[in-house]
MIPA-631703 format. One line per field, with one value per residue: residue number from 0; x, y, z of N, C-alpha, C in turn. Coordinates in pm, 1 decimal. Atoms other than C-alpha are relative to their C-alpha. Layout:
! MIPA-631703
i: NUM | ...
n_east: X | ...
n_north: Y | ...
n_up: Z | ...
ca_east: X | ...
ca_north: Y | ...
ca_up: Z | ...
c_east: X | ...
c_north: Y | ...
c_up: Z | ...
//
This chain:
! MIPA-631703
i: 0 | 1 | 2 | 3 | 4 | 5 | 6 | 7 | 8 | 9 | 10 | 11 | 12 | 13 | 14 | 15 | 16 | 17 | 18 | 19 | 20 | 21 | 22 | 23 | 24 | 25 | 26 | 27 | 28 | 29 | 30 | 31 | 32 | 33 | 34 | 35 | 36 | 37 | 38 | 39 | 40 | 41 | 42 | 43 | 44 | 45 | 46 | 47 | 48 | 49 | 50 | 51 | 52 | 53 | 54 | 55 | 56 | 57 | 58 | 59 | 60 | 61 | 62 | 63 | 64 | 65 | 66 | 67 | 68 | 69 | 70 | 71 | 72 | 73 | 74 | 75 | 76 | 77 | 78 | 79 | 80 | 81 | 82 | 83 | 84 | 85 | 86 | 87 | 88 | 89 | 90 | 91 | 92 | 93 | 94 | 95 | 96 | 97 | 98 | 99 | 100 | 101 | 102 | 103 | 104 | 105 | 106 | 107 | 108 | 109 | 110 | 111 | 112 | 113 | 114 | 115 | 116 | 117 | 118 | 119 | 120 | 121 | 122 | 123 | 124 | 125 | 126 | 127 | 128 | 129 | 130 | 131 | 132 | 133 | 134 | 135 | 136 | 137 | 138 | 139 | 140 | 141 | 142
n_east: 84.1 | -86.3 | 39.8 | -3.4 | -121.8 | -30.5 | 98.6 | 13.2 | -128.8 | 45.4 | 91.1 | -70.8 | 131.0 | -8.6 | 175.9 | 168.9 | 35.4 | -57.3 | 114.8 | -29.3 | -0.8 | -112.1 | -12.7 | 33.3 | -30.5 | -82.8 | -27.9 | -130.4 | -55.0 | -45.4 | 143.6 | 139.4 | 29.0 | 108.5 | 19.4 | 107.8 | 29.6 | 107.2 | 94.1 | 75.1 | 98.2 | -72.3 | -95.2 | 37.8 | 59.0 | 165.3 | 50.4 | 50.8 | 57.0 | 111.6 | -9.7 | 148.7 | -25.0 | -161.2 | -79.6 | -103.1 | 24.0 | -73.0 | -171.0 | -65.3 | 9.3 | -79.7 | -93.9 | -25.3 | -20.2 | -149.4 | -152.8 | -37.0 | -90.6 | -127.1 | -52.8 | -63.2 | -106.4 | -65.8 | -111.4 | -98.1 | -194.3 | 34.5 | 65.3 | -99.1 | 59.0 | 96.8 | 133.6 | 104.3 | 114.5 | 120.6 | -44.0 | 130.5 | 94.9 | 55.8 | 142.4 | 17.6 | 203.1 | -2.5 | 104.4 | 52.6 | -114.1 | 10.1 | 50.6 | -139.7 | 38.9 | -31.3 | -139.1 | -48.1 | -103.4 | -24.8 | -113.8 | -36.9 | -55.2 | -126.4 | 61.0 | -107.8 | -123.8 | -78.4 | -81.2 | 49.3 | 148.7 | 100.8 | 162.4 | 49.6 | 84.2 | 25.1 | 186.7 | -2.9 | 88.6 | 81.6 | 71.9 | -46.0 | 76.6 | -42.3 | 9.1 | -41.2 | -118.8 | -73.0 | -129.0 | -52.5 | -151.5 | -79.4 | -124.6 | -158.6 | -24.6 | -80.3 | -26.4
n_north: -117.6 | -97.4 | -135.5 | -133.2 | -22.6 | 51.9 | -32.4 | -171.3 | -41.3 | 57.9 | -81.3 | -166.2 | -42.0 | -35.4 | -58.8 | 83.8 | 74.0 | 108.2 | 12.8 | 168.5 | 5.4 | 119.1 | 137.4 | 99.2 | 121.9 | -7.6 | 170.8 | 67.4 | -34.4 | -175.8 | -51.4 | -33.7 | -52.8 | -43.9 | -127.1 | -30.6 | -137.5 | -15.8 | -80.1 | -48.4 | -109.0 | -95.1 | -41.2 | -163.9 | -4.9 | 43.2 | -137.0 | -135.7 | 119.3 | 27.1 | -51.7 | 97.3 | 136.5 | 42.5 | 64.0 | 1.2 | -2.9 | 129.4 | -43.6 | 36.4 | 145.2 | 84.5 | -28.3 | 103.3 | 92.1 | -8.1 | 26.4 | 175.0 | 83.4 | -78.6 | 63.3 | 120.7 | -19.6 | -47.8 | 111.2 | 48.5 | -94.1 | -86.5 | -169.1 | -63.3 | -140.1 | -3.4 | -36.7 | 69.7 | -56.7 | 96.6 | -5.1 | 14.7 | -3.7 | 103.7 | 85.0 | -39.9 | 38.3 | 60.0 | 136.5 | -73.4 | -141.3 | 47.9 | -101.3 | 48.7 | 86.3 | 107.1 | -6.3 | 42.3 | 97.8 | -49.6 | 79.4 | 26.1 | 130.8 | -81.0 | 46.1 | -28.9 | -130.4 | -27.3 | -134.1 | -56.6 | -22.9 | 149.1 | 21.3 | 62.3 | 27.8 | 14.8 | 34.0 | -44.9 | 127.6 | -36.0 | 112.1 | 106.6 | -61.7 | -75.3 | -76.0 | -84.3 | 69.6 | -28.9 | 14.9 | -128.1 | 20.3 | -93.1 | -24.5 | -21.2 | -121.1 | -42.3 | -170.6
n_up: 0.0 | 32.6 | -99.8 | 16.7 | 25.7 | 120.8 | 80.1 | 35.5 | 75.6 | 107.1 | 118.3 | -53.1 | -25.8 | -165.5 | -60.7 | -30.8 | 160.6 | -8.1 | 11.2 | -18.8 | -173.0 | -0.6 | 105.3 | -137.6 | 10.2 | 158.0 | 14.6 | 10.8 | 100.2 | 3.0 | 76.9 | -14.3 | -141.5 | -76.2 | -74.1 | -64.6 | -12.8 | -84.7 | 18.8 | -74.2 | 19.1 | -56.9 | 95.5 | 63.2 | 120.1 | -18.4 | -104.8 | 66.3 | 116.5 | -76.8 | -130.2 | -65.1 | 39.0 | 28.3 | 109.0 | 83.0 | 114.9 | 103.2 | 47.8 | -102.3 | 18.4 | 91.7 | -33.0 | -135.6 | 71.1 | 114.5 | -66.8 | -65.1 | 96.0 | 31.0 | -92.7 | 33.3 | 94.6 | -78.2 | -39.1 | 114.9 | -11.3 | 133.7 | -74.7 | -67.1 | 49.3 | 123.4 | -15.3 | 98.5 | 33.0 | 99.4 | 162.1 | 59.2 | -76.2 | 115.7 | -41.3 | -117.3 | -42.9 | -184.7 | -48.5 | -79.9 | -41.8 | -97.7 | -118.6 | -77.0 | -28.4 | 38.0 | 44.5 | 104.5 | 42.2 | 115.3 | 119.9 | 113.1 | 97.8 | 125.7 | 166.0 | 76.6 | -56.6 | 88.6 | 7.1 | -116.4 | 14.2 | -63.4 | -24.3 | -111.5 | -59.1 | -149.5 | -81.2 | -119.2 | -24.8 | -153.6 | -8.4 | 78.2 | 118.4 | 122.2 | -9.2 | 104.5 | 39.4 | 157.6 | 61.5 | -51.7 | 66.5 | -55.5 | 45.0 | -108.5 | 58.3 | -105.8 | -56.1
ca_east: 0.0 | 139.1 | 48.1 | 1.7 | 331.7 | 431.5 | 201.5 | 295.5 | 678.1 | 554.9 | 316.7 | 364.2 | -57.4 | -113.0 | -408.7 | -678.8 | -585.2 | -423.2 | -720.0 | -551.7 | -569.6 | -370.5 | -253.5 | -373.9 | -208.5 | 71.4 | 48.9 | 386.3 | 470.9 | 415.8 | 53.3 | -186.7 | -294.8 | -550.8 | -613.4 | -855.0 | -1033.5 | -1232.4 | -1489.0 | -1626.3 | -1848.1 | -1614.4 | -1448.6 | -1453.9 | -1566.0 | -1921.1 | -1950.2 | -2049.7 | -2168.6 | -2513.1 | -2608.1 | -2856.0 | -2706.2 | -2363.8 | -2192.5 | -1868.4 | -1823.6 | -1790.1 | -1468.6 | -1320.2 | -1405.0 | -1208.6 | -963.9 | -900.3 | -870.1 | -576.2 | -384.6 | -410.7 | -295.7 | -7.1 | 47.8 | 152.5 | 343.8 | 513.0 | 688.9 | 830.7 | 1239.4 | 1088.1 | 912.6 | 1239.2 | 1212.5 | 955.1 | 536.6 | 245.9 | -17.5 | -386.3 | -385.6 | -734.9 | -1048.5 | -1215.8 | -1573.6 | -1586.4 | -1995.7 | -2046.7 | -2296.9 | -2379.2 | -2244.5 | -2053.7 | -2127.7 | -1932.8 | -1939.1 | -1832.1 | -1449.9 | -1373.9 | -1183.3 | -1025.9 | -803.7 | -617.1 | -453.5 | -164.7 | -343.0 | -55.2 | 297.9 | 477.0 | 726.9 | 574.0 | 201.3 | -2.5 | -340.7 | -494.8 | -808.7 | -989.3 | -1302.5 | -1373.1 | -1618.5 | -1810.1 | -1906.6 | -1808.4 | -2075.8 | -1956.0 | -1919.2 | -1728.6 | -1529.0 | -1289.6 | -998.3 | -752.4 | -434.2 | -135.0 | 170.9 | 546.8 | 641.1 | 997.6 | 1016.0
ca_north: 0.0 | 336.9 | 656.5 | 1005.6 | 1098.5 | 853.8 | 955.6 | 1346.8 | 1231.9 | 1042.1 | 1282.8 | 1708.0 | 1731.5 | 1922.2 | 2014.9 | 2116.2 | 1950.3 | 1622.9 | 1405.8 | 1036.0 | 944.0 | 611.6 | 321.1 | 35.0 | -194.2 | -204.1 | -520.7 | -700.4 | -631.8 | -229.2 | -252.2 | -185.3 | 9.6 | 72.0 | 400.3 | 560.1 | 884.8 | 943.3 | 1173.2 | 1388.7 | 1652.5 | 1889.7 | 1943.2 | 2338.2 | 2189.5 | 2023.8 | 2374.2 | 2559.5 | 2234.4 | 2181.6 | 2333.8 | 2083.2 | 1773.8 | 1684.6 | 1524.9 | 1506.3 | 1656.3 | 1411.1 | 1654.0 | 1554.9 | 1198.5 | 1170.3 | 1388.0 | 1142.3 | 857.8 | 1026.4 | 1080.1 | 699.0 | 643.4 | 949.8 | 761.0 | 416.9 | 600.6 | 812.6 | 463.9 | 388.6 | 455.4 | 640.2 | 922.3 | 1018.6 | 1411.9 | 1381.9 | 1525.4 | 1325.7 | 1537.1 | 1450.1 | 1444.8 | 1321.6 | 1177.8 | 895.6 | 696.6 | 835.8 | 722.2 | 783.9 | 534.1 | 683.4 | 1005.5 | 962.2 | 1168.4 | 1220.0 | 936.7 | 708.1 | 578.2 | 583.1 | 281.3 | 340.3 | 57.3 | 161.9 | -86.6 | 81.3 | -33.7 | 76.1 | 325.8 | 455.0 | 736.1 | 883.6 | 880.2 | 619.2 | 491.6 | 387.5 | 203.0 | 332.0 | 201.1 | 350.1 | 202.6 | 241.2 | -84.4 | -262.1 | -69.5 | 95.4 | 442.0 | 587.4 | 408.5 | 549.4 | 566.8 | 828.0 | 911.7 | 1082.8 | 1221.3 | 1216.1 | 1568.4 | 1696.8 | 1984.0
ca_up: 0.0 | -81.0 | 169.5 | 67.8 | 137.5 | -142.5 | -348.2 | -332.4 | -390.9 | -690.6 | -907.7 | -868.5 | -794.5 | -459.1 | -242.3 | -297.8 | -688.0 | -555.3 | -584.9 | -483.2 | -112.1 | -178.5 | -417.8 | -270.4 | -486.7 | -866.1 | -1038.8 | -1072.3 | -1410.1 | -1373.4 | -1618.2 | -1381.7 | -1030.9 | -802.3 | -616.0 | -389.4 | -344.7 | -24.5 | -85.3 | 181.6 | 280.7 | 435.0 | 63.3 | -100.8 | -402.0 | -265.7 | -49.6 | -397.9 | -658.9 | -656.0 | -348.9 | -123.3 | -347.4 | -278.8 | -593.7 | -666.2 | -973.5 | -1293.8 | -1419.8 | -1113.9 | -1119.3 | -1418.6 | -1304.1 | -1001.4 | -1246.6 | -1488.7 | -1155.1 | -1061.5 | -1389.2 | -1383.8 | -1088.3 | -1252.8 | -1531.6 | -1315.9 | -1185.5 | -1530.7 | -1569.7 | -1918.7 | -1676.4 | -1528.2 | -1557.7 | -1761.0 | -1661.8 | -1786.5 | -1930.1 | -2063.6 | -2448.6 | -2444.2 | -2292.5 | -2487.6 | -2387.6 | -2058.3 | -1905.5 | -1558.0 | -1410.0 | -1097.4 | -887.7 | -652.3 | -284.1 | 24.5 | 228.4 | -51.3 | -140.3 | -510.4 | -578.7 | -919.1 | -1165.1 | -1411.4 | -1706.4 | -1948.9 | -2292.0 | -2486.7 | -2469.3 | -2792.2 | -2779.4 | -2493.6 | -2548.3 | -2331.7 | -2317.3 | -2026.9 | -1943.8 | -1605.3 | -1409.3 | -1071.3 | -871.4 | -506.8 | -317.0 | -624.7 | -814.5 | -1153.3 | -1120.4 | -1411.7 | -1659.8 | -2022.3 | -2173.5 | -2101.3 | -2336.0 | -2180.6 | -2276.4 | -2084.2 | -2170.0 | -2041.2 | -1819.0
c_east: 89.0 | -108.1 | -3.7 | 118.4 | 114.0 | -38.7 | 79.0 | 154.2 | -2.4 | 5.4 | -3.5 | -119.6 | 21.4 | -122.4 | -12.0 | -47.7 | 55.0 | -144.0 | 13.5 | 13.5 | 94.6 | -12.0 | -13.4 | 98.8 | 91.2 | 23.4 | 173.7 | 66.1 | -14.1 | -103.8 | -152.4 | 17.4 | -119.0 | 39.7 | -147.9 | -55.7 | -92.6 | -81.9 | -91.3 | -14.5 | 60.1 | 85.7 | -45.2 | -104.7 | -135.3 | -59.1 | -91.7 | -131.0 | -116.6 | -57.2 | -132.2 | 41.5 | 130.1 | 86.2 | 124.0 | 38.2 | 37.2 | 139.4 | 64.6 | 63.6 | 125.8 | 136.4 | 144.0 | 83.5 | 123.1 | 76.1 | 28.1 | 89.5 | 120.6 | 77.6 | 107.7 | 98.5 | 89.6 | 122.2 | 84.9 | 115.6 | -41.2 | -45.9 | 88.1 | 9.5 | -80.9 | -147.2 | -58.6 | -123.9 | -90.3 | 71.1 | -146.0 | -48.3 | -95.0 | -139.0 | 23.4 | -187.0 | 46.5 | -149.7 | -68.7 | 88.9 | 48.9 | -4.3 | 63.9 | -88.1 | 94.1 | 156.8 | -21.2 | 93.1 | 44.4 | 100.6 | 19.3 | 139.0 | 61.1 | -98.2 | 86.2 | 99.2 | 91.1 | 24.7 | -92.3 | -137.5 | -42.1 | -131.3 | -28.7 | -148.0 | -0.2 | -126.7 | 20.8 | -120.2 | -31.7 | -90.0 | -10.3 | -132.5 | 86.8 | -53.3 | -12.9 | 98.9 | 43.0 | 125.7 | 85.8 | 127.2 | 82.3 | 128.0 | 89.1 | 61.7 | 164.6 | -70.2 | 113.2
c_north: 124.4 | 114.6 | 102.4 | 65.1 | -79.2 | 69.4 | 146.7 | -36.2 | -45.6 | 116.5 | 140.6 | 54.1 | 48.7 | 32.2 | 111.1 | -85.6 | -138.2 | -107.6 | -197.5 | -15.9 | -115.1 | -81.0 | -112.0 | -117.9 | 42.6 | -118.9 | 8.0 | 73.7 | 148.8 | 29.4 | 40.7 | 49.6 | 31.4 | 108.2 | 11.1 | 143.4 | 17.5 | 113.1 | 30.4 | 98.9 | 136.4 | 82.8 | 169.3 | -33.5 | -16.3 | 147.6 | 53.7 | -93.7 | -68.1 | 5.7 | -95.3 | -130.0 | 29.1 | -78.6 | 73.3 | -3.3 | -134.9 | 54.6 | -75.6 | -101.7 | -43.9 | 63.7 | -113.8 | -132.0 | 32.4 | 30.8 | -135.1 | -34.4 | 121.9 | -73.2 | -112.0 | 68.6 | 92.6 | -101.1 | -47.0 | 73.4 | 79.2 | 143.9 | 81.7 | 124.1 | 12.7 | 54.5 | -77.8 | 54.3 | -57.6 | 103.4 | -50.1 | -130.0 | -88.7 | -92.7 | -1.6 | -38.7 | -20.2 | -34.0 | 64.7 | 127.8 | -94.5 | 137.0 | -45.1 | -122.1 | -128.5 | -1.0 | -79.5 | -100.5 | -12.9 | -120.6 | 74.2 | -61.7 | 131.8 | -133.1 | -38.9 | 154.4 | -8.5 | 138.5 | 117.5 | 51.7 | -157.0 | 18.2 | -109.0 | -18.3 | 4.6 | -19.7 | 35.7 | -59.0 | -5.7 | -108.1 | -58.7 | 6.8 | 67.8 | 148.0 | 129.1 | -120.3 | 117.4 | -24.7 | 136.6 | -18.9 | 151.9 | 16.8 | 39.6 | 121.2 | 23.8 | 134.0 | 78.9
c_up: 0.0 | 49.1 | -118.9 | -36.8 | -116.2 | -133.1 | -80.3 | -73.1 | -140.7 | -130.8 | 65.9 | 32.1 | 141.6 | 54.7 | -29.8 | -94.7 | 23.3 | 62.2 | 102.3 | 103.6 | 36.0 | -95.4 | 90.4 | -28.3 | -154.8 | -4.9 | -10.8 | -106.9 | -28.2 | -99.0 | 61.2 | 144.9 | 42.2 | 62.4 | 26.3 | 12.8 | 89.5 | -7.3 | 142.4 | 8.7 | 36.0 | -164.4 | -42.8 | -98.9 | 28.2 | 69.7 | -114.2 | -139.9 | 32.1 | 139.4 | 87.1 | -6.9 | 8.2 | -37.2 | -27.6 | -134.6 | -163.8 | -84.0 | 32.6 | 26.6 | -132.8 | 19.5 | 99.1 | -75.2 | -83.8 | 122.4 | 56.0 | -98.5 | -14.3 | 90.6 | -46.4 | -88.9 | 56.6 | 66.1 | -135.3 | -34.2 | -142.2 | 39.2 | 56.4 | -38.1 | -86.1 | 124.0 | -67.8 | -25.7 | -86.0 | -111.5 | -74.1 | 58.2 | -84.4 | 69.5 | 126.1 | 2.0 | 128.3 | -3.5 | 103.6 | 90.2 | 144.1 | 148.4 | 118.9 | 138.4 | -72.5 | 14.6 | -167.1 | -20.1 | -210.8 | -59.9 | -106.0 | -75.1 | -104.0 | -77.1 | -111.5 | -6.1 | -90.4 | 13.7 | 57.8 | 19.6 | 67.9 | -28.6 | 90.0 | -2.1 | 139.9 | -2.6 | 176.3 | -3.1 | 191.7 | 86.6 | -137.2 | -65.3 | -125.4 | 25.0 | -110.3 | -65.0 | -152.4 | -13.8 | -55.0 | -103.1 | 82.5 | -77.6 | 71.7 | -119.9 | 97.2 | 48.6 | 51.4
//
């Protein structure tokens, strides 16, 4: 399991934009991860978003999901000074919202990684309901 403080030395996201609460788990071979996002009521964002109903926005949601996966590519010796920025946002469908209370549990699967463009399949997921799932492409940019 991989803390917070992992996390932050990892990927350069910060509060109130660092969305990942922990990796729970990186398969073996370095193609796939889980992450979490606890969602609660105390956040800025639910203070102003739909005021009465408190959903976590679906931006967000997918936001959450490209840092699980900046997360995993962030571990590859190819990211070494390198940033991983979206590049694009592909059959994204959220299922249901999610609201505080829940924990986002999030997988995502490297698809495929040529000369520094990935694509990742993510599915997040709440009590092992379907939440949100797509397919995210990134790019390892220097800086």
């Amino acid at each position: 399991m991989i803390d917070i403080e992992q996390i932050r030395d990892t990927i350069p996201h910060r509060y109130p934009f660092l969305l990942v609460d922990r990796i729970l788990e990186v398969s073996e071979d370095g193609t796939g991860c889980v992450g979490i996002k606890n969602i609660t009521a105390n956040e800025k964002i639910l203070q102003g978003n739909l005021p009465g109903q408190a959903v976590f926005p679906g931006a967000l949601l997918v936001e959450h999901m490209a840092q699980v996966g900046c997360y995993l590519l962030m571990t590859k010796p190819e990211a070494k000074g390198k940033l991983a920025y979206f590049a694009a946002i592909d059959n994204v469908r959220f299922k249901r919202s999610a609201v505080p209370g829940d924990t986002v549990v999030t997988r995502v699967d490297l698809i495929t990684g040529r000369r520094g463009i990935w694509r990742i399949k993510a599915v997040s997921r709440v009590d092992g309901e379907l939440v949100c799932r797509g397919d995210l492409t990134c790019a390892l940019v220097s800086y």
